[in-house]
N, C-alpha and C positions, 0 to 999 in steps of 0.2 A: 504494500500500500504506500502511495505516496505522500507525501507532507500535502499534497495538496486536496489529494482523496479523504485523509485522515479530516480534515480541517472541515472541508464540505458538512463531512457526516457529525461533526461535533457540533456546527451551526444547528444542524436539525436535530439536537438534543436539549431536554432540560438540560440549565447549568448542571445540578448537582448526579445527571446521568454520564457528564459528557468523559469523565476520567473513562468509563470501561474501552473507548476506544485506544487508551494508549496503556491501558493494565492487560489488556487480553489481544495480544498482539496475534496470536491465532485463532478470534473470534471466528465461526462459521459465517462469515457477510451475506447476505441474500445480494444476487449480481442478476442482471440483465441477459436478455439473447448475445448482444453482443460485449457482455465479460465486464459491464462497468458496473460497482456498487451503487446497490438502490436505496441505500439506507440514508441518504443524502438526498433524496426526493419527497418534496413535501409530505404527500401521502404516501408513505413509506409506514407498512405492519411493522416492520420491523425495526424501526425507528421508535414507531409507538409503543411496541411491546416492552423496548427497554426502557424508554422513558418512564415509565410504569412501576417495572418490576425493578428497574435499578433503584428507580427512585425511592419505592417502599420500602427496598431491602436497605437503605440506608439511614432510615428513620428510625429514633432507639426505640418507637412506638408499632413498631412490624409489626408484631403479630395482632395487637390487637388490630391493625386497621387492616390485616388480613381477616381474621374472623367477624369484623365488621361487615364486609365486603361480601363474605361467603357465608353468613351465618342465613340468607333464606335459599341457600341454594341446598336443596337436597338430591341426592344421590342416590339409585337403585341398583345392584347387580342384573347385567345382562338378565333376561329371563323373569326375573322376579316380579309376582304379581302383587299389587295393596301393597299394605306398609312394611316397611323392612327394621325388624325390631330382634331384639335379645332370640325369639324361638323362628326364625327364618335363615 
């Protein structure tokens, strides 16, 4: 990655997101047809997703503003019918 590729994608991040670009120097970048980082594109998932989850993970308040976030979201094992409780 170049200083200037690097630069792009740290504009399109929260401040407090933009260090993982030069902490994880072998990040997986999500790249285009023709081979250029998209993560420096506005609308960039993958921009978004770090700004997100970098961000949170940096908060001394993580978890709870994890379980805030997920606490109505419920979950069923594939197959399983009604409620998924202690006897299922």
């Amino acid at each position: 990655m170049t200083d200037e590729q690097r630069l792009a994608i740290e504009r399109n991040l929260f401040e407090v997101a933009r260090d993982l670009v030069r902490e994880r120097a072998n990040f997986p970048w999500h790249r285009d047809d023709s081979g250029q980082f998209t993560a420096s594109c506005q609308k960039s998932s993958q921009a978004l997703a770090i700004d997100v989850f970098h961000t949170v993970d940096r908060l001394r308040s993580r978890n709870r503003s994890y379980c805030r976030c997920m606490g109505g979201i419920v979950t069923t094992p594939a197959g399983a019918r009604g409620q998924v409780g202690p006897d299922t």
